[in-house]
N, C-alpha and C positions, 0 to 999 in steps of 0.2 A: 526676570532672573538673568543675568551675568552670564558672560562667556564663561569665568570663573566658578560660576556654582555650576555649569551646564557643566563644563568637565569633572569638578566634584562629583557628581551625582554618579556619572559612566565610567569612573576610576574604578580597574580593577580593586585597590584598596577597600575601595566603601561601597562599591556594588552589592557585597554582603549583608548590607544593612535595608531591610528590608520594609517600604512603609514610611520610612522616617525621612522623606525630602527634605523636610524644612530642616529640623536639625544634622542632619547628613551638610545644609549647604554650610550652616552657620562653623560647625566644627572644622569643615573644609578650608574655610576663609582664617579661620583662625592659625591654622598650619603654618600661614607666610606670619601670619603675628600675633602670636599667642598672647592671651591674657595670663595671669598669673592663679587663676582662681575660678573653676569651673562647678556647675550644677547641673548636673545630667538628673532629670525630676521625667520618672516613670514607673509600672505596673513592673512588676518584675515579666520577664519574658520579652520585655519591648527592646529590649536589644543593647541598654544602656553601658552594661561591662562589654562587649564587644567594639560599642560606637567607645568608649573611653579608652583600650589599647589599641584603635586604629589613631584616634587623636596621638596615644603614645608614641607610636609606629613613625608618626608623620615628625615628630619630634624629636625624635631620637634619629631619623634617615641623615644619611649622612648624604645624599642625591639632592642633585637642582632638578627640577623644583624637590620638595619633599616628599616622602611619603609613596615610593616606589612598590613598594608591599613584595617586592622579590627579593631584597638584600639581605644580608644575615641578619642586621641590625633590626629591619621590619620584622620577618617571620620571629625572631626571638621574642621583641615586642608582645605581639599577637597570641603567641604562647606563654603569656607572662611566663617569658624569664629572659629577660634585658635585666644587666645587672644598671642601669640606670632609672628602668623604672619598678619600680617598690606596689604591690598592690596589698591591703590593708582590709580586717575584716574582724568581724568580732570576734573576742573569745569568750563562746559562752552568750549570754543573753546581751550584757551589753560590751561596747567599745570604753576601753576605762582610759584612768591617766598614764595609766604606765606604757601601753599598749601607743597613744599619744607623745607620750615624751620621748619616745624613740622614733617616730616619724619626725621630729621635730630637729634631734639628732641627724636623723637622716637630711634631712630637708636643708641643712647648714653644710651638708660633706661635699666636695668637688666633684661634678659627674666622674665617674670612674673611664668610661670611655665615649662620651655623647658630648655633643656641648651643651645639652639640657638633662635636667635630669624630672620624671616625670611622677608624681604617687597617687595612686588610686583609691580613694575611702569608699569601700562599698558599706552599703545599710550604714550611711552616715548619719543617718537621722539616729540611730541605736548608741550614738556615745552620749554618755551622764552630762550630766551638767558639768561638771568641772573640768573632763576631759572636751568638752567642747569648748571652755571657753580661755583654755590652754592652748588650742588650736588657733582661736578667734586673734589674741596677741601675736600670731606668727601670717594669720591671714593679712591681719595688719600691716605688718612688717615684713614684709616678705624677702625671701632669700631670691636672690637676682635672676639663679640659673633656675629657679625649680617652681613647678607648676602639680598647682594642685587639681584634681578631679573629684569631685565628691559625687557620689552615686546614691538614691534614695528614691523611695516610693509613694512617701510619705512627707514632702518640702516641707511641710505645716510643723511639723513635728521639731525640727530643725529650728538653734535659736534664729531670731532675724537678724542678726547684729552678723550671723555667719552667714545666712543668707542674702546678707545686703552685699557682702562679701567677695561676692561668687558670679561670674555672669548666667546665668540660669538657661538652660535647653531644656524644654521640653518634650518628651514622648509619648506619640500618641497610641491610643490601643490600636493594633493591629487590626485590619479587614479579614476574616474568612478567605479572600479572592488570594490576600499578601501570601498568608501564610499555603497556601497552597502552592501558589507561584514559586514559593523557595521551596514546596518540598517536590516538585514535580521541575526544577530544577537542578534536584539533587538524583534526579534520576527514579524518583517512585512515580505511578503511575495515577492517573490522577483520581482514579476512584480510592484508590488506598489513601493518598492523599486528603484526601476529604474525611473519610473516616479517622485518621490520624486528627485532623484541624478538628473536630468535636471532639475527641475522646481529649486533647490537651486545652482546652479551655480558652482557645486564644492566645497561648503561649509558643511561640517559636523555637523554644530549648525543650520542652516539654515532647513538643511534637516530633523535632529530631532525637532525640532521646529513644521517643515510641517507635523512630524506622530501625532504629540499629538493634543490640540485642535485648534492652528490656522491653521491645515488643513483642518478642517472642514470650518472655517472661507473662507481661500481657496477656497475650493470647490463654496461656496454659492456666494460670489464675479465670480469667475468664470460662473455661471449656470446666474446670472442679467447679465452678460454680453452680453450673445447670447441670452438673450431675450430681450432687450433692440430696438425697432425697428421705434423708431422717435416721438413716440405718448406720449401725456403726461400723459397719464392715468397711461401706461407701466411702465415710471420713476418712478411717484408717488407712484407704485408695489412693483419696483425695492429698491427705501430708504429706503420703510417699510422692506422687508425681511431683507437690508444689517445693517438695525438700529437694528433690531433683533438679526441676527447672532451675532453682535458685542457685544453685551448683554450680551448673552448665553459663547460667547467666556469670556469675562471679567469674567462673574460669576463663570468657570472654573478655570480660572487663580487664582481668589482673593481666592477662599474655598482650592486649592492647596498650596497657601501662608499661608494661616491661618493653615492651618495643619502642615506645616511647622515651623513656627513659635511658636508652640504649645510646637513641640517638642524640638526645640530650647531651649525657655522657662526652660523647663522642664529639660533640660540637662544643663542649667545654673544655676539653684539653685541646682542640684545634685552636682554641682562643686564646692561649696559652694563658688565662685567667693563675693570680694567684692562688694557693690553698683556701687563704681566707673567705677570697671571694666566689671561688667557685663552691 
């Protein structure tokens, strides 16, 4: 390994990617010279939409070298919302043409403020036949400034004409050891940690997910469970606390949103973005 991938690897940027050396170094390298045409091929949970808006991140930095992860340009990245990079998803069961013809749209417009402009196809494997090989003439031809990412779980699925396309990264399933390390990194402790890495299956979004408030949620579903003992009273017990916690949990969610949002907001009219685009 490279002076070059060893700094990759230890970049605050990509530190967060947890597990995934090999593709960690390949996306790294790519930063100073992107290809046009990306295949991020992994289990969902493996980190693949996060490693694809730090690639964005890296691409959109407007810092020598790239990909600083502190400038407004990176952190908006990361939060998909650069108005440079476009992230893409199905609506509904599959990705169609229309859904397509506008990424395509996209994909021909001048970065708005990046010298690249970056689009993310998650569950790429999910567009029909004809919306992929609508894509397939643009993978071909490619628009100068803009770099595509394709995300999927499933490569096989995927025509090959678009995955000949594409430089392909793979990801691998997660270690028990991984995911622990990032959650006993995040400040839980490492028995809860362990109990978290089984109850999500090997998923690292999963398992974050279970420290914040839907493990509360968690827990309370859990605890109606084993008191649940045939009686209708018991049930009756049981709705009211699960109709509760789920309250409590939403209420958390929606005031995290909105704080969110706030700041969003607020780093949008900083931008002085126009109407349209913000």
């Amino acid at each position: 390994m490279g002076a070059g991938e060893i700094e990759t690897l230890t970049s605050p940027l990509w530190a967060a990617i947890i597990g995934q050396e090999r593709a960690v170094a390949l996306l790294g390298r790519s930063a100073t010279a992107p290809g046009h045409a990306y295949l991020l091929a992994g289990a969902q949970g493996t980190g693949t939409l996060d490693a694809a808006r730090r690639l964005a991140a890296c691409l959109v930095c407007p810092t020598d070298p790239p990909g600083c992860g502190d400038c407004t340009a990176c952190r908006r990245a990361l939060r998909g919302a650069h108005p440079d990079v476009i992230e893409v998803e199905p609506e509904g069961t599959f990705i169609v043409v229309s859904q397509i013809a506008e990424v395509i749209k996209e994909a021909f417009r001048a970065p708005f403020e990046a010298e690249r402009k970056v689009i993310i196809v998650s569950d790429a494997d999910r567009m029909n036949e004809t919306a992929a090989n609508k894509l397939l003439k643009t993978l071909e031809e490619p628009a100068e400034r803009t770099h595509f990412v394709l995300l999927t779980d499933a490569p096989d699925e995927l025509l090959p004409t678009v995955r000949s396309r594409c430089q392909r990264i793979d990801f691998t399933a997660l270690s028990a050891d991984d995911l622990v390390g990032a959650l006993t990194a995040g400040g839980l402790d490492e028995a809860e940690a362990r109990r978290l890495v089984r109850l999500s299956a090997g998923r690292v979004d999963r398992a974050r997910a279970l420290a914040g408030p839907l493990g509360t949620l968690h827990g309370e579903v859990t605890a109606v469970m084993r008191m649940l003992d045939g009686r209708g009273g018991t049930v009756a017990g049981a709705v009211q606390t699960l109709t509760e916690a789920i309250a409590a949990t939403n209420s958390a969610l929606e005031a995290t949103q909105k704080e969110q949002a706030k700041a969003l907001e607020a780093e949008v009219k900083a931008s002085g973005y126009p109407d349209r685009l913000a």
